[in-house]
RONUTOR-306052 format. One record per residue (C-alpha): residue in one letter; x, y negated, z. Coordinates in Angstrom, 2 decimals. Each point is the difference from the previous one (the first is absolute). Example, Ala and Ser with C-alpha at 12.3 -4.5 7.8 and 13.67 -1.06 7.14 Angstrom:
% residues 2
atom rest=a, c1=12.30, c2=4.50, c3=7.80;
atom rest=s, c1=1.37, c2=-3.44, c3=-0.66;
END
This chain:
% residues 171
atom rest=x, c1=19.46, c2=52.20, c3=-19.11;
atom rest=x, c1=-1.21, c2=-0.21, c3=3.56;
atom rest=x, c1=3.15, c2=-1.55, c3=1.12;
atom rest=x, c1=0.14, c2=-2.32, c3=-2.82;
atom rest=x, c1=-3.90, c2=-1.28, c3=1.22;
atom rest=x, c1=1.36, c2=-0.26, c3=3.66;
atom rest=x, c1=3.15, c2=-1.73, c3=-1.02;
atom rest=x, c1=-2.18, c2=-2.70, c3=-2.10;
atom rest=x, c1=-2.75, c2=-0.71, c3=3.02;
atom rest=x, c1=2.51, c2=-0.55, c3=2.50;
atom rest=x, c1=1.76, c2=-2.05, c3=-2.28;
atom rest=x, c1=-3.43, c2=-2.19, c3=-0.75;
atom rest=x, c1=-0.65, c2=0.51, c3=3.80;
atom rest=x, c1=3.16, c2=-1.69, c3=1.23;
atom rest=x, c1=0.02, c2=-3.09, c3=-3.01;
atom rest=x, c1=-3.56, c2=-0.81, c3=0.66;
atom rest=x, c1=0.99, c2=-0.11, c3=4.02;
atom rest=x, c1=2.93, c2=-1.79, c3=-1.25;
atom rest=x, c1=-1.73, c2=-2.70, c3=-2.09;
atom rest=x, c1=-2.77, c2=-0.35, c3=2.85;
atom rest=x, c1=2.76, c2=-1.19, c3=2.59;
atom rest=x, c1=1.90, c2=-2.15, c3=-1.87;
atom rest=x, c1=-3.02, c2=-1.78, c3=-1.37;
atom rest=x, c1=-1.09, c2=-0.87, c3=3.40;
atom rest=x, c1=2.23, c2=0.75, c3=2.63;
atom rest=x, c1=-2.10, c2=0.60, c3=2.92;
atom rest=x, c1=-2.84, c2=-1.05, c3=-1.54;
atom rest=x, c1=0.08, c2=-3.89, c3=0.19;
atom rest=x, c1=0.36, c2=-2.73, c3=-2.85;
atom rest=x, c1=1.34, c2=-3.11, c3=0.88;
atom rest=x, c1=-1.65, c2=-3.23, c3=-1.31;
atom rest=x, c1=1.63, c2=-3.68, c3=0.36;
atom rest=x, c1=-2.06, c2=-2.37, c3=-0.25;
atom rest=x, c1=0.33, c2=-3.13, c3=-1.48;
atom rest=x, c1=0.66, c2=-2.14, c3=2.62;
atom rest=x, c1=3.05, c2=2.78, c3=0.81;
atom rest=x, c1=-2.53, c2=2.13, c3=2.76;
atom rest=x, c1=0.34, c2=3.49, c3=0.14;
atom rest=x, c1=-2.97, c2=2.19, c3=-0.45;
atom rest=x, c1=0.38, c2=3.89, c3=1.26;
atom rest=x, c1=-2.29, c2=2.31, c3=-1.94;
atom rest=x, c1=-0.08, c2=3.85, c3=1.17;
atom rest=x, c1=-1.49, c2=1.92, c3=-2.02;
atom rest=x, c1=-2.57, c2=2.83, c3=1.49;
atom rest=x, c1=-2.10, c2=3.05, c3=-1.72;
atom rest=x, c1=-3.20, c2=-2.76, c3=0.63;
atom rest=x, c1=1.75, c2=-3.41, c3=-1.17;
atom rest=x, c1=2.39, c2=-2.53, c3=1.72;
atom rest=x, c1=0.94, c2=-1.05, c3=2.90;
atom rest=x, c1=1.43, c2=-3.77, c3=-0.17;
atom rest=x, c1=1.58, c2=-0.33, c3=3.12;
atom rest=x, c1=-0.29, c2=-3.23, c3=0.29;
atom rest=x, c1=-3.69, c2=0.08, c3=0.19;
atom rest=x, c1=-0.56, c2=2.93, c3=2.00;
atom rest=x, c1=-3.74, c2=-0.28, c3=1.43;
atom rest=x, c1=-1.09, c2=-2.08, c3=-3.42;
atom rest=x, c1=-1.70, c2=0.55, c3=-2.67;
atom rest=x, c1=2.43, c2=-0.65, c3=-3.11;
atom rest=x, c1=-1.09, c2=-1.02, c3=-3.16;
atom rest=x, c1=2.80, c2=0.21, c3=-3.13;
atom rest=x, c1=-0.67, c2=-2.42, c3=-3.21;
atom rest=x, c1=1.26, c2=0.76, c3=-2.78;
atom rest=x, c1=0.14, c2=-3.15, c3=-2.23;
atom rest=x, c1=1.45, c2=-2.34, c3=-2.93;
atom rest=x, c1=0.47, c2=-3.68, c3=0.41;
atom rest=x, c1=-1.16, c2=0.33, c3=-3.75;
atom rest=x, c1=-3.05, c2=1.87, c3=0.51;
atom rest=x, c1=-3.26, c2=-1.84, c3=-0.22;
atom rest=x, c1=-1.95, c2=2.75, c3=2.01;
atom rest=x, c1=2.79, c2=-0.16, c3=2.92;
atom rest=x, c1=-0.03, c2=-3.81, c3=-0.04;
atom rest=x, c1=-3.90, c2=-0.36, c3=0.81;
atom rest=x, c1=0.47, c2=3.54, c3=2.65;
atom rest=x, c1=2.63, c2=-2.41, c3=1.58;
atom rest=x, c1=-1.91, c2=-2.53, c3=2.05;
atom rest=x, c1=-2.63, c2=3.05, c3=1.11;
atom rest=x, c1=3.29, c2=1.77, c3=1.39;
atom rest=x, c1=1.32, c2=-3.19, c3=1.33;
atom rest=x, c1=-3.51, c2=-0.27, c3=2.26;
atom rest=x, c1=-0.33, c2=3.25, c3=0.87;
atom rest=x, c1=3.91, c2=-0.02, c3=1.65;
atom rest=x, c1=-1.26, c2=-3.37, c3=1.68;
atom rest=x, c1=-3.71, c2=1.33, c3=1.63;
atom rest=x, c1=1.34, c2=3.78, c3=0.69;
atom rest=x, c1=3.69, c2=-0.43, c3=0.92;
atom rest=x, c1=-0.53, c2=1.36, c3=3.58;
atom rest=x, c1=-0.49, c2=3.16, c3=-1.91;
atom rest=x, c1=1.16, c2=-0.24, c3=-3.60;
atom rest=x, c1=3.18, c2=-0.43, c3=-1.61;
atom rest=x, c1=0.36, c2=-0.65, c3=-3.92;
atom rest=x, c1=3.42, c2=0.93, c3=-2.02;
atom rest=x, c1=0.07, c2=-1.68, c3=-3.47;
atom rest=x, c1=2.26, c2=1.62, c3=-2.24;
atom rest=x, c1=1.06, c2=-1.21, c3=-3.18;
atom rest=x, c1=-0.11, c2=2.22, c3=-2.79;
atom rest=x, c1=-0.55, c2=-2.16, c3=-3.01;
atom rest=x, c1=3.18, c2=-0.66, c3=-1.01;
atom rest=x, c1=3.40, c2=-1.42, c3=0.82;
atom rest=x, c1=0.73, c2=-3.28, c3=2.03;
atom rest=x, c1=1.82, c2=-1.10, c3=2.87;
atom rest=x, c1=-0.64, c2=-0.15, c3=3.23;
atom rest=x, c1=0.08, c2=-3.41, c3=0.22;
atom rest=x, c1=-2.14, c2=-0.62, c3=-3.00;
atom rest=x, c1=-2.46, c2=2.77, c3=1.35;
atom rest=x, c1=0.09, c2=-2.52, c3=3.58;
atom rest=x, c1=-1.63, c2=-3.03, c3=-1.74;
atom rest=x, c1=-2.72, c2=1.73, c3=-1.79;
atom rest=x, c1=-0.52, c2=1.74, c3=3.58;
atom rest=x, c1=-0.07, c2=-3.47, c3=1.36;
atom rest=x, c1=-1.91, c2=-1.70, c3=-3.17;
atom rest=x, c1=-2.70, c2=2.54, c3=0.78;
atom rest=x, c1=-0.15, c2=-0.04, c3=3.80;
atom rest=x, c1=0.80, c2=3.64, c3=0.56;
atom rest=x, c1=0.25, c2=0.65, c3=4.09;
atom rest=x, c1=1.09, c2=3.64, c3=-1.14;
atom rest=x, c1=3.28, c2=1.55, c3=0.04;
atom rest=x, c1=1.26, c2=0.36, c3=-4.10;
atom rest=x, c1=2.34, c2=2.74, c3=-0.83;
atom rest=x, c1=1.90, c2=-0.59, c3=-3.95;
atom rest=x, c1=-0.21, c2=2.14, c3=-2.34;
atom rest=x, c1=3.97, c2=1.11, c3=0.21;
atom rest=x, c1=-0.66, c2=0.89, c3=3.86;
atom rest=x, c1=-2.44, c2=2.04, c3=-0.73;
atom rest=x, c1=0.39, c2=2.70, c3=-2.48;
atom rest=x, c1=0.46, c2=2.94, c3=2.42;
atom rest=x, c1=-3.31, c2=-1.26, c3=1.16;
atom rest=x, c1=-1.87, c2=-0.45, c3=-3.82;
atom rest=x, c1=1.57, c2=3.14, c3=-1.17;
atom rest=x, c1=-1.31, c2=2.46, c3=3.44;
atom rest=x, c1=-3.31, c2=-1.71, c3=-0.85;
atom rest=x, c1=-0.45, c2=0.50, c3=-3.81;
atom rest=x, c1=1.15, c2=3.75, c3=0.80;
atom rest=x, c1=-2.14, c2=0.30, c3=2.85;
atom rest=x, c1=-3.78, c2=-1.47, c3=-0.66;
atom rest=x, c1=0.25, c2=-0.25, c3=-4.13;
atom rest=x, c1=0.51, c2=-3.83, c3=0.19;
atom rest=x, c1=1.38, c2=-0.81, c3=-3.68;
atom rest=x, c1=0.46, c2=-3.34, c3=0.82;
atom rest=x, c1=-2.67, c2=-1.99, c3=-0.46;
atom rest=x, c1=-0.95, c2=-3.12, c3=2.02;
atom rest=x, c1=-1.17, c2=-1.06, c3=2.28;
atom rest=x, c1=0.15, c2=3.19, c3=2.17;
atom rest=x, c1=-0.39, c2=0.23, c3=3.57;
atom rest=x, c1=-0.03, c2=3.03, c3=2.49;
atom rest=x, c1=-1.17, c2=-0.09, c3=3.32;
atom rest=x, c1=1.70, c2=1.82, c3=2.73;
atom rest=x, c1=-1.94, c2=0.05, c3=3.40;
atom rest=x, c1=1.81, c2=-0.49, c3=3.30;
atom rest=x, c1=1.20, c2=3.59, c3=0.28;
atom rest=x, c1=1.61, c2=-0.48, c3=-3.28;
atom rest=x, c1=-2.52, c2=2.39, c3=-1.90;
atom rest=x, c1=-0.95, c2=-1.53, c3=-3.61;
atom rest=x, c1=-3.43, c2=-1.04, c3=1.04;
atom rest=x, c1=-0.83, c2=-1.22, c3=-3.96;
atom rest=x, c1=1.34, c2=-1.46, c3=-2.89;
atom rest=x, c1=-1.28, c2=-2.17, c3=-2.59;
atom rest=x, c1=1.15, c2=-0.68, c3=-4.03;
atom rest=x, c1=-1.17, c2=-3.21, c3=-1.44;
atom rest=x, c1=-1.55, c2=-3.18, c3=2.13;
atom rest=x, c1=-1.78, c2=0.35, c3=2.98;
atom rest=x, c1=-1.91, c2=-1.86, c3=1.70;
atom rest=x, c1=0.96, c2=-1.24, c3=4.08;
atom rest=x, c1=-3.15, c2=1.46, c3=1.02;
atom rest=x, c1=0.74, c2=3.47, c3=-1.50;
atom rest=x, c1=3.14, c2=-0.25, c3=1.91;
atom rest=x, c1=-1.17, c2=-1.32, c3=3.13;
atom rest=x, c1=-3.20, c2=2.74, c3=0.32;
atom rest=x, c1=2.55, c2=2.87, c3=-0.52;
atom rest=x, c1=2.67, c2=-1.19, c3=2.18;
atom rest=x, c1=-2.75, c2=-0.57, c3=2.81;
atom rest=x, c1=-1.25, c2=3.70, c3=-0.74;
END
């Protein structure tokens, strides 16, 4: 009996080590955005670290080009990258549903977005570490707020408002 229950933890022991390093080898995910830029995210005990970014605060949207509450948080985001982008840096990704990068480019450019946009399709590792990791079952918009050590500093399910999101990123 005893060796049978050392046998089975050693075998749950060495699949959940297993499943942890092949789900993110050395702890980065890789987003593409859609303009083709490459977006390094390592992934720490406190939040990310997007490499690119490194001394910003980052700021990820989830949103739908469908969404009515996303659509009006759009232009808030849009002057909030604009007035803070010494120190900010917004990610929209695209989790409504499925479109091409191309069509996903003109409602970017319809809306004025000065933020990167990461699709949908090149960014599941991404959606799926977050829903397991903060709760997140998909609802939108959604927006967490990493500070510029990469800790999550906040995040925040349903619209905000740009001057809830200015007073905590200046805090």
């Amino acid at each position: 009996m005893k060796k049978s229950f050392i046998a089975t933890l050693f075998v749950t022991i060495f699949l959940a080590l297993s499943l942890q390093a092949t789900s993110h080898p050395q702890n980065t995910i890789n987003l593409k955005t859609i303009n083709g830029k490459n977006i390094n995210v390592k992934i720490t005990d406190n939040g990310f670290i997007f490499e690119q970014y490194k001394g910003k605060t980052v700021m990820l949207d989830f949103f739908g080009p469908s969404c009515p509450p996303c659509l009006i948080e759009i232009p808030h985001l849009v002057e909030l990258q604009a007035e803070e982008k010494s120190k900010l840096q917004i990610i929209g990704v695209q989790v409504q549903r499925t479109m091409s990068d191309a069509d996903l480019n003109r409602f970017k450019q319809s809306k004025n977005i000065n933020y990167d946009i990461v699709n949908l399709e090149h960014a599941m590792e991404l959606v799926h570490f977050v829903q397991a990791n903060t709760g997140w079952k998909g609802q939108i918009p959604f927006v967490l707020m990493f500070d510029k050590n990469g800790a999550l500093k906040n995040q925040y399910l349903g619209m905000t408002n740009k001057s809830k999101f200015l007073r905590d990123l200046n805090n």
